[in-house]
SETI-630463 format. One record per residue: x, y, z of N, C-alpha, C in turn; residue in three letters. Coordinates in steps of 0.1 Angstrom, whole numbers, padded with zeros to 4 digits, always signed. Example, Ala and Ser with C-alpha at 12.3 -4.5 7.8 and 13.67 -1.06 7.14 Angstrom:
+0132-0057+0078+0123-0045+0078+0132-0033+0078ALA+0128-0022+0071+0137-0011+0071+0129+0000+0079SER
//
This chain:
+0088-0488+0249+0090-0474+0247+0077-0467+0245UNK+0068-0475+0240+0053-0466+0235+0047-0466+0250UNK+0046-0477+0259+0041-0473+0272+0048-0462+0280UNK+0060-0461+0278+0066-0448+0284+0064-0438+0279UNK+0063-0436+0266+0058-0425+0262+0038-0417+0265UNK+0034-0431+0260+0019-0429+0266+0021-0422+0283UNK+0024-0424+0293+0027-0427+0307+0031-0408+0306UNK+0040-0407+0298+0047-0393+0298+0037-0383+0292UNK+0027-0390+0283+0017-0380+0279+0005-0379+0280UNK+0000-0385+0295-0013-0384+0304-0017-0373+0310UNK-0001-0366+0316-0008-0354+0319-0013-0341+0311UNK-0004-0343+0299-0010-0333+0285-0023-0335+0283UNK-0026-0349+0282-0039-0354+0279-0050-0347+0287UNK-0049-0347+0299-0057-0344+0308-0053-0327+0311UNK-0049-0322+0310-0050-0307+0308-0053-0304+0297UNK-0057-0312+0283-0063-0309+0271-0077-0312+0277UNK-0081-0323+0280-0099-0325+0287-0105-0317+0297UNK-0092-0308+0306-0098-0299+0312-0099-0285+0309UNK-0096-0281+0299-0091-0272+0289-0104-0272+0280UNK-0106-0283+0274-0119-0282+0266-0135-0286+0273UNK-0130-0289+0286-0144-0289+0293-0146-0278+0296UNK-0135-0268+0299-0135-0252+0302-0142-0241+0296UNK-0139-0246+0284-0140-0237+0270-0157-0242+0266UNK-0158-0252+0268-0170-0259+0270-0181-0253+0274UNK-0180-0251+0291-0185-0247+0297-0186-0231+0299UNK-0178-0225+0293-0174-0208+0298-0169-0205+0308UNK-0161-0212+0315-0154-0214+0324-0136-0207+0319UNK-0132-0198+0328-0123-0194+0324-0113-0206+0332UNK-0096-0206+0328-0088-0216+0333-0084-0214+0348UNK-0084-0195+0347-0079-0190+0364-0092-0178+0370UNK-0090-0178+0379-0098-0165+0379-0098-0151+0384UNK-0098-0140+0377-0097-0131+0367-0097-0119+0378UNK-0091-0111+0385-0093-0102+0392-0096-0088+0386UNK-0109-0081+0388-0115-0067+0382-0112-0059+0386UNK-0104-0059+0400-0099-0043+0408-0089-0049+0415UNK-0080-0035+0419-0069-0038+0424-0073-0048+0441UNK-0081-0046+0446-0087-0051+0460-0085-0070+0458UNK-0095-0071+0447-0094-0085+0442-0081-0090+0438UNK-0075-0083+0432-0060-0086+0429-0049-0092+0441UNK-0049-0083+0455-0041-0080+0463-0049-0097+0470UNK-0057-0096+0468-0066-0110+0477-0059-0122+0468UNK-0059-0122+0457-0054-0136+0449-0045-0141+0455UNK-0036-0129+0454-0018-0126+0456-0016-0134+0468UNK-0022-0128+0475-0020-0133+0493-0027-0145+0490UNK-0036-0152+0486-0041-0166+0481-0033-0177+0478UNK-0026-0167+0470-0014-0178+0460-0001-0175+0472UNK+0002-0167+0478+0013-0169+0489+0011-0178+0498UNK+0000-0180+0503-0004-0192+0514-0002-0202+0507UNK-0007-0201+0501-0007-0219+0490+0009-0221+0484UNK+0017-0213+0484+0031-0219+0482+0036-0221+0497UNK+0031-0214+0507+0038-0214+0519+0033-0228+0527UNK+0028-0233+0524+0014-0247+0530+0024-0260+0517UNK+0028-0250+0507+0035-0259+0498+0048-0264+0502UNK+0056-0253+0508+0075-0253+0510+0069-0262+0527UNK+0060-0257+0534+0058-0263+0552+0059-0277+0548UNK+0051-0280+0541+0051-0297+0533+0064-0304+0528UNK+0073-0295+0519+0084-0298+0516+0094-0298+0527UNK+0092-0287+0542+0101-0287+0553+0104-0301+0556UNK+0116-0309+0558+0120-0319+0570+0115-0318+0583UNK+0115-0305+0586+0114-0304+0603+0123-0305+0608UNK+0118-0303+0623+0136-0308+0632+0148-0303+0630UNK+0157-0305+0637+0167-0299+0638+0175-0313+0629UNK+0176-0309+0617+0181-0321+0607+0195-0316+0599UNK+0203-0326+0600+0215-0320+0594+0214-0314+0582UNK+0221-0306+0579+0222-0305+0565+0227-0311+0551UNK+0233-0326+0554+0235-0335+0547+0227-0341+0546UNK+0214-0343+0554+0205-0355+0553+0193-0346+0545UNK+0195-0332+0546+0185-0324+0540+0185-0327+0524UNK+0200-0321+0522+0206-0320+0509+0201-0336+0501UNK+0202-0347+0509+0205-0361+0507+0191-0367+0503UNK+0179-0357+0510+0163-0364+0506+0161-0354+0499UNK+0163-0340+0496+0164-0331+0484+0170-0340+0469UNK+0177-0346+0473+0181-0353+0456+0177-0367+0458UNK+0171-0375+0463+0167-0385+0462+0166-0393+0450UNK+0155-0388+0443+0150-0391+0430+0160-0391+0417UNK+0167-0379+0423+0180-0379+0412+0190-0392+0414UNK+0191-0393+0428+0199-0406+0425+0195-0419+0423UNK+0184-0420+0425+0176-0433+0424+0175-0432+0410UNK+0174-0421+0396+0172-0424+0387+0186-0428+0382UNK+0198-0419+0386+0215-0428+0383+0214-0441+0387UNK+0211-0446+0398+0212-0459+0403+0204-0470+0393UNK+0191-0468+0389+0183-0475+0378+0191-0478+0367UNK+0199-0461+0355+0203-0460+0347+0215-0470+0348UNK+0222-0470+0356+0234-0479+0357+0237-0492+0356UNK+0224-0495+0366+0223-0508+0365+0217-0517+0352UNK+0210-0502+0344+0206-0509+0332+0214-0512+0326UNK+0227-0502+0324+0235-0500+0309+0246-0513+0317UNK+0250-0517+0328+0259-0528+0332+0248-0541+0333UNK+0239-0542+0332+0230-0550+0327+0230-0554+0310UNK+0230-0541+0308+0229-0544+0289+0244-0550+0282UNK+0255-0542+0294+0268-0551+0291+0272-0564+0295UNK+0264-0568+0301+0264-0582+0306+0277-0581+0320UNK+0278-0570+0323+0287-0574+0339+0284-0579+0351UNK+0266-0586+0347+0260-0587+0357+0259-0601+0356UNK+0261-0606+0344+0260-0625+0341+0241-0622+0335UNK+0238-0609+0338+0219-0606+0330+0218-0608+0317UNK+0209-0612+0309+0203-0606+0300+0198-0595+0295UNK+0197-0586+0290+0193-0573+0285+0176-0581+0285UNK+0170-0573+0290+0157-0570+0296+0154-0558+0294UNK+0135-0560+0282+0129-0546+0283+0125-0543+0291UNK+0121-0551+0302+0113-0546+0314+0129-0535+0323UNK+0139-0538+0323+0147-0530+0327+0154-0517+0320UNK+0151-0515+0304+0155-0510+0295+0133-0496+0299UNK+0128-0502+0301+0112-0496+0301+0115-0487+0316UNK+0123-0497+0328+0122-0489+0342+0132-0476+0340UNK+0142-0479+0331+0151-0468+0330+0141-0455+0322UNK+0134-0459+0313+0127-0448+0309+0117-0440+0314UNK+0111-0453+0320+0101-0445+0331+0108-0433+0340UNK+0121-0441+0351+0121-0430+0355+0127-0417+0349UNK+0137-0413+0338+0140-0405+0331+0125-0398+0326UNK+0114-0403+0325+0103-0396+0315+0098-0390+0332UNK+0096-0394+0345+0096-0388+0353+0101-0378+0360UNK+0114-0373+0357+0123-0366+0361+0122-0348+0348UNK+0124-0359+0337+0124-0345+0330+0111-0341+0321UNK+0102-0350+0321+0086-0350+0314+0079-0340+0322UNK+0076-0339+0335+0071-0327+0342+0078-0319+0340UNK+0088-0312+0336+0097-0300+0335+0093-0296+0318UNK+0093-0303+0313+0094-0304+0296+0079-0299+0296UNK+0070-0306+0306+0053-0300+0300+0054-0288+0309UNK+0060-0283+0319+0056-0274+0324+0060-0260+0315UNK+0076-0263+0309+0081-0255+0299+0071-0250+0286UNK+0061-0264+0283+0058-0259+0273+0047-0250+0273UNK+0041-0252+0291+0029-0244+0293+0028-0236+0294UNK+0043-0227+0295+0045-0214+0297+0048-0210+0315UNK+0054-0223+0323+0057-0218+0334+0048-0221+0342UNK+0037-0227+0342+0027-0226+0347+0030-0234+0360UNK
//
């Protein structure tokens, strides 16, 4: 459980080291538009860069929409699939032993799933 939790709190870690190398250096965290001109430039900055973001997340092709929907939740069901297998593992329906190594992979992926949501929450959205 402490390596899953270490694992879940690397990336705090490292936005705390980049944070105080910032502050460090006088380095602001974003950067800071002084007129409305610079402003309108960010904006259209940060639109490409989500649009270069969603093109990346596109499938392509003429792809059903089941198979869309189906690699859209992937991760979700790979983490039910892990979870399952644990807890019918920990009941013994499998003839297994209860294994931390499989009691650790269930955490992982849960600390995967909702650990970026939970740090982004606390970042304020960011």
């Amino acid at each position: 459980m402490l390596e899953a939790l270490a694992a879940a709190l690397i990336p705090a870690l490292g936005d705390v080291i980049k944070s105080a190398t910032r502050r460090f250096l006088g380095a602001s965290a974003r950067p800071r538009a002084t007129n409305p001109s610079e402003w309108c430039a960010m904006m259209q900055a940060e639109t490409e860069r989500l649009k270069a973001l969603a093109a990346i997340d596109n499938p392509g092709g003429n792809v059903s929409r089941w198979v869309a929907d189906l690699r859209a939740s992937s991760r979700y069901l790979i983490a039910y699939v892990v979870t399952i297998f644990v807890l019918f593992s920990e009941a013994h329906a499998f003839g297994l032993k209860p294994s931390p190594a499989l009691e650790q992979a269930a955490a992982s992926v849960w600390f995967f799933l909702f650990g970026e949501r939970a740090y982004r929450y606390m970042r304020g959205g960011e």
